[in-house]
KEKE-3310 file (N, C-alpha, C; in steps of 0.2 Angstrom, whole numbers, plus 5000, padded with zeros to 4 digits):
npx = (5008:5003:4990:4980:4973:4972:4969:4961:4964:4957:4948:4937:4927:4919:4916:4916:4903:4912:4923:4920:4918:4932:4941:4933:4934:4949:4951:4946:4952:4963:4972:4983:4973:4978:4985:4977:4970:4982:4983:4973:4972:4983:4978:4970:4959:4952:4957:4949:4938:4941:4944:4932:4923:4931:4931:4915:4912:4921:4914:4902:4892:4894:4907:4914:4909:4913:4930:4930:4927:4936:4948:4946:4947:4962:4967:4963:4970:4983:4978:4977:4987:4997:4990:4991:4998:4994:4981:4972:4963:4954:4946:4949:4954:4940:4946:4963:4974:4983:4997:5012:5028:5032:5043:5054:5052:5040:5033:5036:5031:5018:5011:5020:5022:5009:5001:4995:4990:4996:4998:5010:5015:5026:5038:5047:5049:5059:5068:5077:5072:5058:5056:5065:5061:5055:5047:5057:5068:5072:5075:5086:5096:5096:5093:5099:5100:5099:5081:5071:5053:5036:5024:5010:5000:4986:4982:4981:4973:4979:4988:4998:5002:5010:5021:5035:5035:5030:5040:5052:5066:5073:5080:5079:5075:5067:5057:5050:5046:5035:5029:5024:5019:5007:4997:4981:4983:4986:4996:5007:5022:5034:5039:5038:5043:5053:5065:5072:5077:5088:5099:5115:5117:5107:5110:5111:5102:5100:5103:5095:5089:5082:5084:5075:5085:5084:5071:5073:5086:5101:5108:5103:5098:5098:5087:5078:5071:5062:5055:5044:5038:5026:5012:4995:4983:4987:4987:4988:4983:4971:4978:4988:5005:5019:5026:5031:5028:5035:5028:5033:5026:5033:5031:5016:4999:4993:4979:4975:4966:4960:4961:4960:4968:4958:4945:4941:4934:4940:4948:4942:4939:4953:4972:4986:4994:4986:4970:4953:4943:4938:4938:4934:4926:4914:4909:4897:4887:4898:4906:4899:4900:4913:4909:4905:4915:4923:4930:4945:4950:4962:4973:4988:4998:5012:5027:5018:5018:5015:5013:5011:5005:5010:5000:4990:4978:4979:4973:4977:4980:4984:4981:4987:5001:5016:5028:5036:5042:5048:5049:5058:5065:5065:5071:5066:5061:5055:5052:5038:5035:5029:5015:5003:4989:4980:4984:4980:4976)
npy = (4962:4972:4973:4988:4994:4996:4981:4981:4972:4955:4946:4939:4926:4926:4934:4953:4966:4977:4969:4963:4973:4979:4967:4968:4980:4978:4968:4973:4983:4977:4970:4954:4939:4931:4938:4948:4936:4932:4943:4945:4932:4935:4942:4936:4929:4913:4902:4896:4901:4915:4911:4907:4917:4927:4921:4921:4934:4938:4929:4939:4949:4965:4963:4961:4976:4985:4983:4983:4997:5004:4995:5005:5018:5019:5017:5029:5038:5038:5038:5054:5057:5055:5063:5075:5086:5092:5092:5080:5077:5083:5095:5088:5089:5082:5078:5074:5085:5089:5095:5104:5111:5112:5116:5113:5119:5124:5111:5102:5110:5113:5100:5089:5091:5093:5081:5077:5072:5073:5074:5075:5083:5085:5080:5068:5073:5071:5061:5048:5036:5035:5034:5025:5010:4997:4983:4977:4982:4978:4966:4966:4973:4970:4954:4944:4945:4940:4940:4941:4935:4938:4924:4915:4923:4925:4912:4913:4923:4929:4937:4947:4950:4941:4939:4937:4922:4920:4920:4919:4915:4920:4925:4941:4940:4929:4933:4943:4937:4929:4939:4946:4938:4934:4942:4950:4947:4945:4936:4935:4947:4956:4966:4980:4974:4962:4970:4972:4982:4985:4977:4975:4971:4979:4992:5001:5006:5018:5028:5029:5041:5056:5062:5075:5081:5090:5088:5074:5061:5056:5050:5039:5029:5014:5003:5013:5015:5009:4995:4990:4980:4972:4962:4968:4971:4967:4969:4980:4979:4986:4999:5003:5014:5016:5027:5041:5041:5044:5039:5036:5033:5025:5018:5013:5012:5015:5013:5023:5020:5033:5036:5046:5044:5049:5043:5031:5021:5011:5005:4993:4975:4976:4970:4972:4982:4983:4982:4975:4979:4978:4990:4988:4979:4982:4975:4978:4973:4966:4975:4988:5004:5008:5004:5015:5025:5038:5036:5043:5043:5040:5040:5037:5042:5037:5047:5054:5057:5053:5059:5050:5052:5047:5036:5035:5029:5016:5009:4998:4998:4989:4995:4993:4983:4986:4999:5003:5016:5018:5030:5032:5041:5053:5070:5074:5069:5054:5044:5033:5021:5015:5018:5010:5008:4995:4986:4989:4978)
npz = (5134:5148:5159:5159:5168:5185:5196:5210:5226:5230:5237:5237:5229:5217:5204:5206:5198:5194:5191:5183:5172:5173:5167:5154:5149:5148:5138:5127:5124:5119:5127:5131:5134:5144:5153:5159:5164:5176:5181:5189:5196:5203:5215:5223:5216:5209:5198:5189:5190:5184:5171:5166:5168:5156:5146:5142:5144:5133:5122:5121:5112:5115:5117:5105:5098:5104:5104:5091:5088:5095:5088:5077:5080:5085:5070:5065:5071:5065:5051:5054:5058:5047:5038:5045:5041:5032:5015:5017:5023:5022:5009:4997:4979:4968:4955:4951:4948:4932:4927:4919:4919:4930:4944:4956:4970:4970:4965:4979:4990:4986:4980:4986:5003:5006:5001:4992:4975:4961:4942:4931:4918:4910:4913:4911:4896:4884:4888:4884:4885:4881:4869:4864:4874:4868:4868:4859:4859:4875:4874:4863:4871:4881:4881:4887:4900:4917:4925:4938:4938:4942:4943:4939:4943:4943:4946:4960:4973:4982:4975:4973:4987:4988:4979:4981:4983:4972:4962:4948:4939:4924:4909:4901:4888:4887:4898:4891:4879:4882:4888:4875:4867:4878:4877:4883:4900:4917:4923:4922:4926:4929:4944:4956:4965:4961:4961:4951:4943:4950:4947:4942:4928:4922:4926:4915:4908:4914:4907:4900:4904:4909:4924:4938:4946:4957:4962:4966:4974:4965:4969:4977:4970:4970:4975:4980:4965:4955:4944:4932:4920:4910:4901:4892:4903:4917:4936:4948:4964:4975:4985:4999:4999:5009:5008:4996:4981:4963:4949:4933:4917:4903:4891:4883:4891:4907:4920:4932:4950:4960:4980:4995:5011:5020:5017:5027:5026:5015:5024:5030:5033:5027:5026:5031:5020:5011:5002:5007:4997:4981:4969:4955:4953:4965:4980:4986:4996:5005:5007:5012:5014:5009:4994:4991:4990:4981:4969:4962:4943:4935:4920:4913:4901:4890:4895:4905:4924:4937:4954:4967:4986:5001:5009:5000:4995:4980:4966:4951:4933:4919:4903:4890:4882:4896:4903:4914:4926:4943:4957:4972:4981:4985:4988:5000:5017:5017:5025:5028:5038:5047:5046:5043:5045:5043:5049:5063:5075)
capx = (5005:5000:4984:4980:4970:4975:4965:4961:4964:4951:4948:4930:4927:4916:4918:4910:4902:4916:4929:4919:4920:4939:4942:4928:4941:4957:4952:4943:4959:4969:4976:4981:4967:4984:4991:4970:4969:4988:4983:4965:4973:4986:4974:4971:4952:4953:4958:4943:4932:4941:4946:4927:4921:4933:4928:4908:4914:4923:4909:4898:4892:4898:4915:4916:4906:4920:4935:4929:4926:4943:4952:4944:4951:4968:4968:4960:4976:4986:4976:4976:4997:4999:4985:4991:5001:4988:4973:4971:4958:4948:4942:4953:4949:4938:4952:4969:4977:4987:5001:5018:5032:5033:5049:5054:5050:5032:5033:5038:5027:5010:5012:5022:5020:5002:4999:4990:4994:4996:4999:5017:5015:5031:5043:5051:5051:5066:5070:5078:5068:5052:5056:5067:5059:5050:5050:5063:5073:5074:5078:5092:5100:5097:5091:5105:5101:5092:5079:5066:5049:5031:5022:5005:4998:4980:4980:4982:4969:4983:4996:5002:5006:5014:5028:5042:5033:5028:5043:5056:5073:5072:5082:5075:5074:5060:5053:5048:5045:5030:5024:5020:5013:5002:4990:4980:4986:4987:4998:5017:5026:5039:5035:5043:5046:5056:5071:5077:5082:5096:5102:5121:5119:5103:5109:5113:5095:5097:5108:5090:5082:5087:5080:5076:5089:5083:5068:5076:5091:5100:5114:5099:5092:5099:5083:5075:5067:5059:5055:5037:5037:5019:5006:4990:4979:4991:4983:4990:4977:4969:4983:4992:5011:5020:5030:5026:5030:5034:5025:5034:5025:5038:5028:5009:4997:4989:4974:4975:4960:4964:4956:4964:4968:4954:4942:4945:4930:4943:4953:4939:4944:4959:4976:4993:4992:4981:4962:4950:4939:4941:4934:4933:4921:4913:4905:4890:4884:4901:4908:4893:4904:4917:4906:4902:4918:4922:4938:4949:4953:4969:4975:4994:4999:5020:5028:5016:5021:5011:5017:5007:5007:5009:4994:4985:4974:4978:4971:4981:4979:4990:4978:4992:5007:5018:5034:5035:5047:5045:5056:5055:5071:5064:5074:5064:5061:5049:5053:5031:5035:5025:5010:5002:4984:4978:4989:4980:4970)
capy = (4969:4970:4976:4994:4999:4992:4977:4981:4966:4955:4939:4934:4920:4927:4942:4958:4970:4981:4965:4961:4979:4978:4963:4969:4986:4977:4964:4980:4987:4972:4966:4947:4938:4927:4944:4950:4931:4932:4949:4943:4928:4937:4946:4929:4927:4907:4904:4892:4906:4919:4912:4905:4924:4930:4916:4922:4939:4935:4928:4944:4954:4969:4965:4963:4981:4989:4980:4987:5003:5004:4998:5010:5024:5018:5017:5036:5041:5037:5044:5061:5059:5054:5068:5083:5093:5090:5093:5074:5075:5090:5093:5085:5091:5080:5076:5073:5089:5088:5102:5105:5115:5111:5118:5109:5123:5122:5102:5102:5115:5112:5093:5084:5093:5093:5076:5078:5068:5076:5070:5081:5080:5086:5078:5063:5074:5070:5056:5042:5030:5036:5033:5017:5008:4994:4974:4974:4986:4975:4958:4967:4977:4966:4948:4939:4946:4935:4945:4942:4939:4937:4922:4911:4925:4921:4907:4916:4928:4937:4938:4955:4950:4935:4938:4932:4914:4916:4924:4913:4918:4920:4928:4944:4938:4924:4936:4949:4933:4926:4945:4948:4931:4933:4945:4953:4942:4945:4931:4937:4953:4960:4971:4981:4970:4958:4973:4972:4989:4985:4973:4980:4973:4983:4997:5005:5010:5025:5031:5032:5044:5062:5063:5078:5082:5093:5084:5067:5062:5052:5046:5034:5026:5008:5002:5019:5015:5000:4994:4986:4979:4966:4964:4970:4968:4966:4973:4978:4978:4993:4998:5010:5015:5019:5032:5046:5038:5048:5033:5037:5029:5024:5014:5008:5016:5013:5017:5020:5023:5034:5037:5050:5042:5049:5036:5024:5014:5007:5000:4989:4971:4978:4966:4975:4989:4982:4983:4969:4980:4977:4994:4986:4974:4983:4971:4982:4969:4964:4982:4994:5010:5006:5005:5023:5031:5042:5036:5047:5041:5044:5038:5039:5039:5037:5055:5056:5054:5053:5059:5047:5055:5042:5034:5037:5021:5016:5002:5001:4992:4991:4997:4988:4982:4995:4999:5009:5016:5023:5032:5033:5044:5061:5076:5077:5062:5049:5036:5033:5014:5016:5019:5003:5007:4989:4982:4990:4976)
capz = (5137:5155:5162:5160:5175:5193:5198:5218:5230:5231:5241:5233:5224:5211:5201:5205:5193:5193:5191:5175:5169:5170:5163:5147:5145:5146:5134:5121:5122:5115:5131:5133:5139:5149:5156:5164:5171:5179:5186:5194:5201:5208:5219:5224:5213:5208:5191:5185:5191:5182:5164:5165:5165:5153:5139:5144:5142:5125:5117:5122:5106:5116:5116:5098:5095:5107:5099:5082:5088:5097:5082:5070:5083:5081:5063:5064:5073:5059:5044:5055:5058:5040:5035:5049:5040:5025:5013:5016:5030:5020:5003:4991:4973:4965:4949:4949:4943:4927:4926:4915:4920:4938:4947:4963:4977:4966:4967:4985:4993:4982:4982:4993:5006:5006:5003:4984:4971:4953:4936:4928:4910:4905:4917:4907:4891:4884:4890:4877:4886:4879:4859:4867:4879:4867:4872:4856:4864:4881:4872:4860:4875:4889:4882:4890:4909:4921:4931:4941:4935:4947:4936:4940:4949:4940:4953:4968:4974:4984:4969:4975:4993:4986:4973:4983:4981:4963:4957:4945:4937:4917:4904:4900:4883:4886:4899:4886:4874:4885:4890:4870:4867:4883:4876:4888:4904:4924:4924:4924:4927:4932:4946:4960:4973:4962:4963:4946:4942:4955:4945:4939:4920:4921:4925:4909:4907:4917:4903:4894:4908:4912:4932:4938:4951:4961:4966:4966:4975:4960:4975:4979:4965:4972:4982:4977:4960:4952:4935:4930:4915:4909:4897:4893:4908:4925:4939:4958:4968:4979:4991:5000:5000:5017:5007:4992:4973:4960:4944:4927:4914:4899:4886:4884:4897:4914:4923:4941:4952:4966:4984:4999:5017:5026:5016:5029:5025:5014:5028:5031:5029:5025:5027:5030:5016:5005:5004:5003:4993:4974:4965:4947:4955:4971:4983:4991:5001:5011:5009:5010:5015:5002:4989:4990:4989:4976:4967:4955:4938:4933:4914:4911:4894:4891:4894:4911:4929:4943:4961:4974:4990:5004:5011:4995:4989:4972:4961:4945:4928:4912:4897:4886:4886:4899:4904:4920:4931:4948:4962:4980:4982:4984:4992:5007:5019:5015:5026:5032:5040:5054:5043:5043:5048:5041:5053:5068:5079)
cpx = (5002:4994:4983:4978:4970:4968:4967:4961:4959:4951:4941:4929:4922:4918:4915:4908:4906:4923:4928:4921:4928:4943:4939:4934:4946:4957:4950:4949:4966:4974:4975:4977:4972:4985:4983:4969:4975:4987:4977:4967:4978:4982:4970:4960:4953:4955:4951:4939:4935:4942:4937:4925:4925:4932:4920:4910:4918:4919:4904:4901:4894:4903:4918:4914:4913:4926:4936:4930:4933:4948:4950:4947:4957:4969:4966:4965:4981:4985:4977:4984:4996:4995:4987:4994:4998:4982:4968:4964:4953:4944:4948:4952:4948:4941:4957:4971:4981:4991:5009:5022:5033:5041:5048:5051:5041:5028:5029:5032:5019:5007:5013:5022:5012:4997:4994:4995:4993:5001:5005:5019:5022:5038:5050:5053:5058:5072:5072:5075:5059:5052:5060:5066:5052:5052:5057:5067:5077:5080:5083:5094:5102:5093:5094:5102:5095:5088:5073:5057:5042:5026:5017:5001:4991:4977:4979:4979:4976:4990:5001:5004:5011:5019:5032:5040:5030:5034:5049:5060:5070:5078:5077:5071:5066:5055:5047:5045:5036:5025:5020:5018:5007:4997:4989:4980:4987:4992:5006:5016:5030:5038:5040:5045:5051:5062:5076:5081:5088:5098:5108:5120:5114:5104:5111:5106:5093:5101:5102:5084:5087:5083:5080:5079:5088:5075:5068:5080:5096:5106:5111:5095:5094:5093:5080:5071:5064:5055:5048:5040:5031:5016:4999:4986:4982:4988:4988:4985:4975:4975:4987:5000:5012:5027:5028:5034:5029:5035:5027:5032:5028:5033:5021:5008:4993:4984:4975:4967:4961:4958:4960:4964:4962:4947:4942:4940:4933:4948:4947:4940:4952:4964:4982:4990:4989:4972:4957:4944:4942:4936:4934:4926:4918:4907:4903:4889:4891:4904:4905:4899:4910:4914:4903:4908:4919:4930:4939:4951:4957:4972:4982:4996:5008:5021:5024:5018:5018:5013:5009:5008:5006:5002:4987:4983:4978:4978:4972:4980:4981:4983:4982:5000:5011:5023:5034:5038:5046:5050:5053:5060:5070:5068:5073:5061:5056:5049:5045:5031:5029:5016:5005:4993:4979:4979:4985:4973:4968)
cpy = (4968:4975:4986:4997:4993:4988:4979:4973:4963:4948:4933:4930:4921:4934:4948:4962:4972:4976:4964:4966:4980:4973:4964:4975:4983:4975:4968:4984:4982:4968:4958:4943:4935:4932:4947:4942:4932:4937:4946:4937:4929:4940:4941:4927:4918:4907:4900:4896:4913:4919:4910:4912:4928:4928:4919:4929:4941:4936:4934:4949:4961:4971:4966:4969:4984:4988:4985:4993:5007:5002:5003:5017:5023:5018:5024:5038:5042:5038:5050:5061:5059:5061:5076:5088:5096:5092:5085:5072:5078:5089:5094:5087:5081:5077:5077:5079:5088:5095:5101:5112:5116:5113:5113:5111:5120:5115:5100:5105:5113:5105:5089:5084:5093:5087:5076:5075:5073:5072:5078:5076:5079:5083:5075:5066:5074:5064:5051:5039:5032:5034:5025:5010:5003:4987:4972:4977:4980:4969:4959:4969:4973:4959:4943:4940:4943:4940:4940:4941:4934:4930:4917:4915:4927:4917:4910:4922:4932:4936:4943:4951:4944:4932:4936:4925:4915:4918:4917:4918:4916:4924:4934:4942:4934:4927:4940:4944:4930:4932:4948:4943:4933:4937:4950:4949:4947:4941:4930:4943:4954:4966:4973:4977:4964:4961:4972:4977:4989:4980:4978:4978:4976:4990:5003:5007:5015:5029:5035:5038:5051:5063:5070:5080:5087:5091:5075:5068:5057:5047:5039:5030:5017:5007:5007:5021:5009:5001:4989:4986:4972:4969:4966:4966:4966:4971:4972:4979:4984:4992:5003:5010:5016:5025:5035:5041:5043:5041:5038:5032:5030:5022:5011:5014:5012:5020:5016:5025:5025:5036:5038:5043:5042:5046:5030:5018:5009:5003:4993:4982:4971:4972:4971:4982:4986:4979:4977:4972:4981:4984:4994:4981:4974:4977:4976:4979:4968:4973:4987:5001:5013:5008:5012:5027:5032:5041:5041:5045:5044:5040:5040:5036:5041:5046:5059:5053:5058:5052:5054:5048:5047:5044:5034:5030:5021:5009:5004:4997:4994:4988:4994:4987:4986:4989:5005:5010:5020:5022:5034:5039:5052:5063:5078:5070:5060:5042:5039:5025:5013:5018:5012:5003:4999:4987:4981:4981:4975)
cpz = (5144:5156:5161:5166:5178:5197:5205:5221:5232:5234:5238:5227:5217:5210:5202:5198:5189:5190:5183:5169:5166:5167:5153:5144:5142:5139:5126:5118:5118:5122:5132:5136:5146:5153:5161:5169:5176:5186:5193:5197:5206:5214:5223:5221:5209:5200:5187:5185:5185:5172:5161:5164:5160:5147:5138:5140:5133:5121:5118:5113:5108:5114:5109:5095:5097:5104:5092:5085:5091:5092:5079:5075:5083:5075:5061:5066:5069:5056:5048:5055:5053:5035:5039:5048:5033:5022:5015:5017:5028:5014:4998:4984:4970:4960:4950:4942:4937:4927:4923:4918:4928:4941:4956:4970:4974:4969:4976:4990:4991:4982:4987:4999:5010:5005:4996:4979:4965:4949:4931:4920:4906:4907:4914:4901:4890:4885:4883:4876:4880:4870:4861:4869:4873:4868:4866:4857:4869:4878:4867:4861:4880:4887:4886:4898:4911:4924:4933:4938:4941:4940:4941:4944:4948:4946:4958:4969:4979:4980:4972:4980:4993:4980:4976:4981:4975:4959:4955:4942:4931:4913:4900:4892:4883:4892:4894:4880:4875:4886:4884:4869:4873:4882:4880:4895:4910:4927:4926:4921:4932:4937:4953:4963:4969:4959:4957:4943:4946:4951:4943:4933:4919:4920:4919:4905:4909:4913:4900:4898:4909:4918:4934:4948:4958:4966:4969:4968:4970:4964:4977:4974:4965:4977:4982:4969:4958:4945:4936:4923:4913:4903:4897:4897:4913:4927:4945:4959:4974:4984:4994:4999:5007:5015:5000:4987:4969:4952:4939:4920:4906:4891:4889:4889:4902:4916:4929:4945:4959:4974:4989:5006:5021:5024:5018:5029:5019:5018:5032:5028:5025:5028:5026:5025:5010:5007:5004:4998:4985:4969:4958:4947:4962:4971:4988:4997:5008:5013:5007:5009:5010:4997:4986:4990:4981:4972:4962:4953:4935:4927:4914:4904:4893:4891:4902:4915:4934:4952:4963:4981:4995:5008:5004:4992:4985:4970:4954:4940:4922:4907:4889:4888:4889:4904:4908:4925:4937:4952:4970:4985:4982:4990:4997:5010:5019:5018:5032:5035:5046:5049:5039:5046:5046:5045:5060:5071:5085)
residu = (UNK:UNK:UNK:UNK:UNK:UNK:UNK:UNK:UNK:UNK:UNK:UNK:UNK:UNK:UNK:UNK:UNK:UNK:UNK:UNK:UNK:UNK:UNK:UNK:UNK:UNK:UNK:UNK:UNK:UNK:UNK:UNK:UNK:UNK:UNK:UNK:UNK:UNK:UNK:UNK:UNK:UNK:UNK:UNK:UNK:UNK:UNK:UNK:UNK:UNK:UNK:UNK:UNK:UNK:UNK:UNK:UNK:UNK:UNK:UNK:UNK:UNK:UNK:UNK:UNK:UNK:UNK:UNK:UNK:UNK:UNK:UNK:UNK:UNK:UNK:UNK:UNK:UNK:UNK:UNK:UNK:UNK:UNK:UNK:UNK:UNK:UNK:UNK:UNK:UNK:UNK:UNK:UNK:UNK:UNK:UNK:UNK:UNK:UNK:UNK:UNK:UNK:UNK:UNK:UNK:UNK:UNK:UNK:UNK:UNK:UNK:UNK:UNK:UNK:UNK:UNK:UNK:UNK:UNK:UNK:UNK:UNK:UNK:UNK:UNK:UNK:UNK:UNK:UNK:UNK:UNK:UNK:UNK:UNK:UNK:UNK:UNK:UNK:UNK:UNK:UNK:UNK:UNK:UNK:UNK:UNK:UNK:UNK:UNK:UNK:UNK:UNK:UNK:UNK:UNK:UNK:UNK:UNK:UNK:UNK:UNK:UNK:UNK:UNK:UNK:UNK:UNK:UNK:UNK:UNK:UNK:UNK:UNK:UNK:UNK:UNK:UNK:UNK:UNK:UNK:UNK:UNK:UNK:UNK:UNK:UNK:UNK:UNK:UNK:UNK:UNK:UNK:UNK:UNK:UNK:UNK:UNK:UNK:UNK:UNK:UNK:UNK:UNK:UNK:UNK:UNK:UNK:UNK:UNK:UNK:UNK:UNK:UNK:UNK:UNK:UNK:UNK:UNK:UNK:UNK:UNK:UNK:UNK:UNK:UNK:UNK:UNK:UNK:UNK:UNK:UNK:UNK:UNK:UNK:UNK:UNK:UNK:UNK:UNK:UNK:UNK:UNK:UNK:UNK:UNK:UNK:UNK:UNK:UNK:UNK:UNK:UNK:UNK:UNK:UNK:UNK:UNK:UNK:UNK:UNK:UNK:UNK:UNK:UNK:UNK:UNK:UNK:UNK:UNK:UNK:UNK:UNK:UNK:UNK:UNK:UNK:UNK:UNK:UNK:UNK:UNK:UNK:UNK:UNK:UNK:UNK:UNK:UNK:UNK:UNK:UNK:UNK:UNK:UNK:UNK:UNK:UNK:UNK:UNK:UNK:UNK:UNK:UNK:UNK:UNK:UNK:UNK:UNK:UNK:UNK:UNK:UNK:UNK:UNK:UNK:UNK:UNK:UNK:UNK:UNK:UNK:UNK:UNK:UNK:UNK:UNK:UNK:UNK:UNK:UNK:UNK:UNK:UNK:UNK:UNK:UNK:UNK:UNK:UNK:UNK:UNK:UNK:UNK:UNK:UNK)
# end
């Protein structure tokens, strides 16, 4: 990144006021400390004289206030984009509405549009999966098929950002064999990211679903859905989406605990889109601001399904063993990639 504002030609062997000033901006802004020396020596300022004040400048508890405060306006640009056509930004209700008989305009307009999650009671009624969908089900339909499963992630304080390295190949049989032995366990699951509803001998589970057609595109359900399957006690971990989920819970229940975008004292500590704050276990002391938000608990029991609007926190946790499908395929665009305020530094 080059310099933002035009270093004047200077011949002086020390820095004036003004020199130190813009070296203080560039560096608050994120620019290269290599890219501010290059320019101040081009002006012909000595280079030992200049990177020695840039390092000086560095260490200054200033530059660390402004830095912060500079991220945190970056990352406010992005909750208001992701919030500007939105209640996001405003007053949120207090609860996670519950509603039946949703129509898609209804959906579309009242919802998704708006950036509000709700809970559609009646959505999946009907579905086969729902009387179907038990672990003896899996292992006498599908026990021969190898999938995917996330396993030793007990060890690993970032389990979630790290399924691709936990995850091992099995037959679904001694998946589901291991998942009712394990009790209550955080230790293996099947979980989106290890893409098993794409699998082809899987696909004959979408026989057990009736989707609704007109809010879903069902053209897209390759890389547009995903299958959780674990036992009691799997947990993801506080996080955002970069795209709106429409969470159908099949078997067993989950709690998730919800919190809008424009709580961005949870982007503190924050890592890509996941939070460093644990709201099952707030830590006051590292994250005071955190600790005071007002999460929404949200309980889905089979037969519910929980729109998640992108950008919407959620800290999730299987209440028993559970089986739960979720789609990203909605009939109005939801590509949010760019929505990464974690990211910003």
């Amino acid at each position: 990144m080059g310099a933002r504002r035009r270093a004047s030609r200077s011949t002086d062997l020390t820095l004036a006021p003004q020199w130190r000033e813009w070296i203080a901006d560039n560096l608050a802004r994120g620019v290269d400390r290599r890219a501010v020396s290059d320019v101040l020596v081009s002006r012909g300022v000595p280079r030992r004289e200049v990177d020695a004040r840039i390092a000086e400048i560095e260490s200054s508890a200033a530059l660390v206030v402004a830095r912060r405060a500079i991220r945190r306006i970056k990352q406010l640009d992005l909750v208001l984009e992701v919030g500007r056509r939105a209640d996001a930004l405003g007053s949120s209700p207090a609860e996670v509405e519950r509603v039946a008989g949703v129509d898609a305009e209804t959906f579309f307009e009242r919802y998704y549009v708006v950036n509000r999650p709700v809970v559609i009671t009646d959505l999946t009624r009907g579905w086969p999966a729902l009387r179907r969908w038990k672990p003896s089900y899996f292992v006498k339909r599908f026990g021969d098929v190898d999938v995917e499963v996330a396993i030793g992630r007990e060890a690993d304080p970032d389990y979630d950002m790290h399924t691709k390295q936990l995850s091992r190949t099995m037959t679904m049989r001694e998946a589901v064999e291991r998942i009712v032995a394990a009790g209550e366990s955080n230790d293996l699951y099947l979980v989106a990211n290890n893409r098993n509803i794409d699998r082809d001998a899987l696909a004959a589970l979408y026989r057990d679903i009736r989707l609704p057609k007109d809010i879903l595109d069902v053209t897209k359900l390759r890389g547009g859905a995903a299958l959780w399957l674990g036992p009691k006690g799997t947990v993801t971990p506080l996080h955002h989406d970069t795209s709106n989920i429409l969470f159908s819970q099949i078997h067993g229940r989950k709690r998730f605990l919800l919190a809008p975008p424009r709580d961005v004292a949870l982007l503190d500590g924050a890592r890509g889109v996941y939070a460093g704050f644990d709201p099952e276990k707030p830590d006051a002391k590292r994250f005071p601001a955190a600790a005071k938000v007002a999460f929404r608990s949200v309980e889905l029991a089979p037969g519910d399904a929980l729109f998640i609007p992108v950008g919407w926190w959620h800290h999730v946790r299987a209440l028993d063993l559970s089986i739960s499908l979720a789609f990203v395929c909605f009939r109005r665009p939801n590509a949010f990639t760019w929505y990464r305020p974690g990211d910003v530094r």
